[in-house]
Each structure stands twice: as structure tokens, then as C-alpha cells.
N, C-alpha and C positions, 0 to 999 in steps of 0.2 A: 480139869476138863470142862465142868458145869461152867467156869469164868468165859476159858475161851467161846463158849458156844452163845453164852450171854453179850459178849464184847463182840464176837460177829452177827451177831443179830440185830445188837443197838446199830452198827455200822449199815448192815441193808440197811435200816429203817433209815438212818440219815442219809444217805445214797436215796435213799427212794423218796423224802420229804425234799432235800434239796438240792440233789442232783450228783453227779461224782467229784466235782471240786464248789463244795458247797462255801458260801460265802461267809463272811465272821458273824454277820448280822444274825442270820437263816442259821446255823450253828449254835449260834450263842441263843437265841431262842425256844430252837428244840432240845439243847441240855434243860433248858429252866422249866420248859411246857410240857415234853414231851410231845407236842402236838407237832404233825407235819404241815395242815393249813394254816397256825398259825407262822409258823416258821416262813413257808413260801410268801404269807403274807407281808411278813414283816421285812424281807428279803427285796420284794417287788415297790413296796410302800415308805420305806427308811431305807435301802442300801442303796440300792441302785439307783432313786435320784439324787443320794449325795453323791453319790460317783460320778452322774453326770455333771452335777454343779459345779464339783472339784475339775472335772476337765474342761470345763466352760471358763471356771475363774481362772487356770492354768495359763487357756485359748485368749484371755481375755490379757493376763499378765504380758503374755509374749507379744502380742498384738500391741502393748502398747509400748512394749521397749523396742520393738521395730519402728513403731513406727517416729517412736522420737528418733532414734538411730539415723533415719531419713530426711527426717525435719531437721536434725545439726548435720548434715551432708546439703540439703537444700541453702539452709544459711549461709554453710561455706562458702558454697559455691557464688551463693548472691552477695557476699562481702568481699567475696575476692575478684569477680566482677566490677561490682560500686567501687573497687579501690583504684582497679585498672583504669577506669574512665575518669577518678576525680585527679589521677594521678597526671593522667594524658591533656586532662582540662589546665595542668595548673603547668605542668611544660609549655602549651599552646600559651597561656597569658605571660607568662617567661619571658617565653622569647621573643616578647617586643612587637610581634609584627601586630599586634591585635591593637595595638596604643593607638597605631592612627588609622584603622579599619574601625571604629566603633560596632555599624552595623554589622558587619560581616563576621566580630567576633561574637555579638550577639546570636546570629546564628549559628555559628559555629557551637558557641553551647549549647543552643537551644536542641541539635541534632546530636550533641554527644549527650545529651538527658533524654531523648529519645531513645538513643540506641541503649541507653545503661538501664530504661524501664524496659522497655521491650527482652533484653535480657532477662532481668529480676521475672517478667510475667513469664516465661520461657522456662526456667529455674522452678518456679514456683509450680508452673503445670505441669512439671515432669515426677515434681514431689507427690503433688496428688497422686499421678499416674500410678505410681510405685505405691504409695501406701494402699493405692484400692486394691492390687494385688494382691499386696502383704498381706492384709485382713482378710480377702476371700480363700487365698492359702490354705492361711492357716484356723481359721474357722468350720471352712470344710475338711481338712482331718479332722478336725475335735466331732464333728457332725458324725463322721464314719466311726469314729471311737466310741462314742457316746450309743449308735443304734448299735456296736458289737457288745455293748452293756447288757441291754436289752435281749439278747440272743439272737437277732438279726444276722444271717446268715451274706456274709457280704464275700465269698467266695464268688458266685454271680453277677455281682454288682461291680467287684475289681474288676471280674474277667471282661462284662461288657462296655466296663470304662476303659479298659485298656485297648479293646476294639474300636471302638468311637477314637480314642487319641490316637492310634495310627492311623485311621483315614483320615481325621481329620490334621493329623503329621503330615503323610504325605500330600492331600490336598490344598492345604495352608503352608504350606513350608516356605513358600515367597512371601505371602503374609510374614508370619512370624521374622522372617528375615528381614524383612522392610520394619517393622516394627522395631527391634532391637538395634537395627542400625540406626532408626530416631532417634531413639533412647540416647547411646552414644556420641548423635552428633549435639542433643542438646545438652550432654552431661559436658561437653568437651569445649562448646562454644566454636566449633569451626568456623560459624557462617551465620549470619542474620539478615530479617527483611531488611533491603536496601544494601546490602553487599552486592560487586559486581563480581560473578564467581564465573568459574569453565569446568564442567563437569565431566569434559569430554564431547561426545554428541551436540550439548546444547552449552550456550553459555550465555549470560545476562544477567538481569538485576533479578534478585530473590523479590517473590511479593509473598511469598506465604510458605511457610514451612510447618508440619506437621508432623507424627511421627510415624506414618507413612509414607507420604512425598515429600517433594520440594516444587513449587511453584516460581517457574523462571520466565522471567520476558527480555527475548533477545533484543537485540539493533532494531530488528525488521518487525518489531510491536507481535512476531509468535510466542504465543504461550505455552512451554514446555512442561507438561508432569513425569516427573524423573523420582521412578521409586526409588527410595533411599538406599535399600539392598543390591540396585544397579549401580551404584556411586561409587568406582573403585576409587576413583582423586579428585579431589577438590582443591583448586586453583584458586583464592581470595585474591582478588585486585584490590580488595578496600579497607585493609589493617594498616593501622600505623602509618603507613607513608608509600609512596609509589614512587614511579621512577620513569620518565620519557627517554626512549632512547632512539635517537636521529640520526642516521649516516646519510652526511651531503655530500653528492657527489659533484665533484666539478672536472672541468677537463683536463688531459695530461701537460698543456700549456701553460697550466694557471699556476702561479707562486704559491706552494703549499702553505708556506708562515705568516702570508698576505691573507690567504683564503681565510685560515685558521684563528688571527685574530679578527679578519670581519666576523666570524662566526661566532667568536668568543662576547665581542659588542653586542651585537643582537640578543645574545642569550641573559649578559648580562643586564641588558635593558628589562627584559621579559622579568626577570627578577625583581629590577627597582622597580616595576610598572603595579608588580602583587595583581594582577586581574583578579577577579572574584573568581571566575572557572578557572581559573590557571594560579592557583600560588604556589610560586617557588619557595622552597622552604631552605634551600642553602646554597651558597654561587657556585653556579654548573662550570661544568667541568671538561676541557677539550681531551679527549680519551687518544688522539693522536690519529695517525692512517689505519684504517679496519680492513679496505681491499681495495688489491692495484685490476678494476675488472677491464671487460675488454676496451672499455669505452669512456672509462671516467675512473677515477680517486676519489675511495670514500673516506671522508673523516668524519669520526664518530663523535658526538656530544650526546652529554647527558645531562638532565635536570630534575632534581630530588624535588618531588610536587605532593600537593593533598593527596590522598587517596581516594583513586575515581577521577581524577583530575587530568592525568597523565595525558589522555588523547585533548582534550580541547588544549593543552600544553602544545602537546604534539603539531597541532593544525597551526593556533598563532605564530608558532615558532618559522616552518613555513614558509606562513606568510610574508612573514618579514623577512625571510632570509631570500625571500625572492625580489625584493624592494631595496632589500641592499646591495648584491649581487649584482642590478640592474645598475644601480644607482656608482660602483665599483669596476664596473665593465668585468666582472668575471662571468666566465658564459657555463651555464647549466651545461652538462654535456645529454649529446644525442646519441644514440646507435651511430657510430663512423665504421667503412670498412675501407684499406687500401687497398687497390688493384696492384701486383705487379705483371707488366708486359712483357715480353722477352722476343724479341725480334731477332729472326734469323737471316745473315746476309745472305744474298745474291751468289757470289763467288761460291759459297759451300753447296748451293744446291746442285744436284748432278741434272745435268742435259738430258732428255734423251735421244736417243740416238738414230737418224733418219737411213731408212733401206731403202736400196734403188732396184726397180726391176723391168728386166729388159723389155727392150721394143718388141713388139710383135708384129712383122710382115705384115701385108696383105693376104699371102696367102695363108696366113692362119699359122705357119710352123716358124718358130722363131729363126733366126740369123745363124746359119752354117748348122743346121738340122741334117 
């Protein structure tokens, strides 16, 4: 009985020196001391800032395997990039057409080593993006961890943190939205400055993308900002390769097979020609009759061109087809409509029919009254 009453009194006293889940430090202390201020002291002064340091070197371990985890994601990304363009550079010198364009295939890489840095800095700024996160993350739980060390009552602190992130959820919520759709368009490579894109609403050359907007300047020199989280489709004209496609109409008079190979010369001129805004990249193609309309036969050609290229393709093409046409006597057709008349003869129409009525006296009452 004496034990038990000794062994609940050493326990108040340890409850009362270091609290009701007393720490090994603070414990192991007042076994040796018997003392409660030494105990708390040693508690406050040796436990708890190895506890913090252990959750800081913890903060600091994960912090850095994130963020390498991001840094070989960013690489990938900018090696599988730099592959695609040195890959696309060495198809372009392939295929010959660059042998007798010298300059033109100097530029031509000079703007694919453009567009493969402008990538890699893209890649590279989204990595940063993402590590700053990762590290505020997760530094601030370790932060919140560390004052629940201390006794800091963070009951308060969650509640009013979690009141600040709904409003500022619901207030920012197209923030947040436009931001993560950045994210994904620069993780994805959709689109870069100098693509000619359609976004819907606006369409034109990208001059600046961020990971809020997109900066586009259409035909008509307007500049459109288009939050990234309004972007349901995006339309790239300037990957890989592009495509003109021309329905010439001529009249219903005109020799289809006649029309069809003038049309096919022309196209194939514009090809041996290689213009600088217009290269044909493979011998176009007569796609046949597309539509019999009220006024004209359209036959459809097409011509595999640069990318972006497509419309000055489109216009030379044209031009010429109107030089030759001329030059061919086939006639461009007009709006025609024909009248039919319908004349009805003479013999069918009915007469009508003439009433006679009688004389009338002088003396006013007609004849045998």
C-alpha cells in the first residue's frame, strides 16, 4: 500500500514537473535530479530544439529530393525538346531543298535554334516555378510542426488559415485556374512565341506567353490577352508542316481534264520556284471535283508547305492561276442565272363576251312597253 502511494506521488510530481505526456529528455532528468525545474529546463533547452532541428533536416531532406525529382523532369523535358528540333533540322538538310537555298537554309536554322532555346528557357522557368513551390510547401508544414513543439496552440491558426483559403479559393479561383492551365501548357509544349495559333475568339501570332496569359497579335496588328484557363482549343498553324488548300472554280463549259492539268503546271511550277515565303515541301496534289455549285466546278488542289507559309502559298498560287487561265482561255466563272419564259398562245385565251342592250325611245320607255 506504502509503494502504491509512493509510485502515485512520484507520478503527480512528474505530471506536475513535466506535464501529462512528459518527454524522454524532461523524464529522464527528473528520474536522475529529482528536480522539476531542472527537468523543464532541460526539456525546453536540449529536447525540443533537437526536435525542431530533426524536423528542419527532415524539411530539408524532402526538399531536396523534390526538388531534384523536378530538375530530372525539367531535363527530360528540355532533351526531348533539343531532340525534336535537331531531329527536324537534319530531315530539313535531307531533303535536299536547302543544297541550293544556302541563305534560306541558314535561316531556317537559325529560327529552329530559336525556337529550341526559347523552349529549353520555358522548360527551365517552369522548373523554377515548381521548385519555389515545393520548398514553401513543404518548409511551412515543418514551420507549423516545429511551433506545435513548442506548445503553440495552432488550433487558431489552422482555423484561420483555412478561412483566408476559402476566400481567397473562392476569390482567386480563375487565378488559380489560369495559372495551372500555364503550367500544363508549358509542361506540354502546345504552342510558343512565333506560332500562328486560333484560340477561338482571337487568333494570331503568339508574342508572349506566361503562366497566366497568352499574348496574341492577330491580321489586323490587335493585341489579344487570353487567360490561359479560357483556352478550351488550341489550333497550332506552325508545327511540323502546313497545308494550302485552293478550290478553283471554273465554269460548267470548261474541259475538266484541260482545267485540271493547267492547274496541276501552275502548282507544279510554284514548287520548282521554292519562293522564300512559299516552300513547297512535296509535288501538290490535284484532289479532283470538290463541288458541282450553282455557277462554277470547284477542283480542289493542295500544297504541303512550311509551316506559316500556307497563305502567302495560298495568294501566289492565285496569282498565277489567274495568268494562266487568261493565258488558256478558260473563264473564271461569275454568278449566271437562266430565265425560263413560258408564252401562252392566243387561241387558248378565252374572249370575253360582249352584251347588247336595247334602244331606248324618245319617250323614255323602251320598244313595245
Amino acid at each position: 500500500m506504502i509503494g502504491l502511494l509512493l509510485t502515485a506521488q512520484a507520478t503527480d510530481s512528474l505530471a506536475e514537473a513535466c506535464g501529462l505526456d512528459p518527454g524522454f529528455a524532461c523524464e529522464w532528468v527528473f528520474d536522475l535530479t529529482d528536480n522539476g525545474t531542472l527537468a523543464r529546463f532541460s526539456e525546453w533547452v536540449v529536447a525540443k530544439p533537437v526536435k525542431v532541428l530533426l524536423i528542419l533536416f527532415v524539411a530539408f531532406v524532402v526538399n531536396r529530393l523534390v526538388r531534384r525529382g523536378i530538375r530530372r523532369l525539367v531535363d527530360r523535358l528540355v532533351e526531348d525538346r533539343t531532340h525534336k528540333a535537331e531531329e527536324r533540322q537534319r530531315d530539313e538538310v535531307e531533303d535536299g531543298r536547302f543544297a541550293a537555298f544556302h541563305s534560306r537554309a541558314k535561316q531556317k536554322a537559325q529560327l529552329l535554334t530559336v525556337q529550341s532555346t526559347r523552349s529549353k528557357q520555358r522548360a527551365e522557368s517552369l522548373g523554377t516555378v515548381l521548385r519555389s513551390i515545393a520548398s514553401l510547401t513543404i518548409y511551412s508544414m515543418a514551420a507549423i510542426i516545429a511551433l506545435a513543439e513548442f506548445g503553440v496552440s495552432l488550433g487558431p491558426l489552422v482555423a484561420g488559415a483555412g478561412i483566408v483559403g476559402v476566400a481567397i479559393g473562392f476569390g482567386a479561383q480563375t487565378l488559380v485556374k489560369d495559372f495551372l492551365s500555364g503550367i500544363f501548357m508549358l509542361i506540354e509544349d502546345q504552342y510558343g512565341v512565333g506560332d500562328v495559333i486560333d484560340v477561338g475568339e482571337a487568333a494570331g501570332v503568339v508574342e508572349e506567353v506566361s503562366l497566366r496569359t497568352t499574348r496574341i497579335r492577330d491580321v489586323n496588328g490587335t493585341v489579344w490577352f487570353v487567360p490561359n484557363g479560357e483556352i478550351r482549343r488550341i489550333g497550332n498553324k506552325s508545327q511540323q508542316w502546313a497545308r494550302a488548300v485552293l478550290d478553283v472554280e471554273v465554269a460548267y463549259d470548261t474541259d475538266i481534264n484541260h482545267a485540271s492539268a493547267v492547274i496541276k503546271e501552275v502548282a507544279d511550277g510554284l514548287w520548282t520556284d521554292q519562293l522564300e515565303n512559299a516552300t513547297v515541301l512535296e509535288e501538290p496534289q490535284i484532289w479532283g471535283v470538290e463541288e458541282l455549285g450553282a455557277s462554277a466546278i470547284a477542283i480542289r488542289v493542295v500544297l504541303k508547305v512550311e509551316p506559316g507559309e500556307q497563305f502567302a502559298a495560298g495568294r501566289e498560287m492565285r496569282r498565277r492561276l489567274k495568268d494562266a487561265f487568261d493565258a488558256e482561255g478558260i473563264d473564271i466563272p461569275f454568278p449566271q442565272r437562266t430565265v425560263w419564259l413560258h408564252q401562252i398562245e392566243a387561241e387558248s385565251v378565252p374572249q370575253p363576251v360582249e352584251r347588247t342592250t336595247p334602244a331606248t325611245p324618245a319617250g323614255g320607255a323602251p320598244e313595245g312597253a
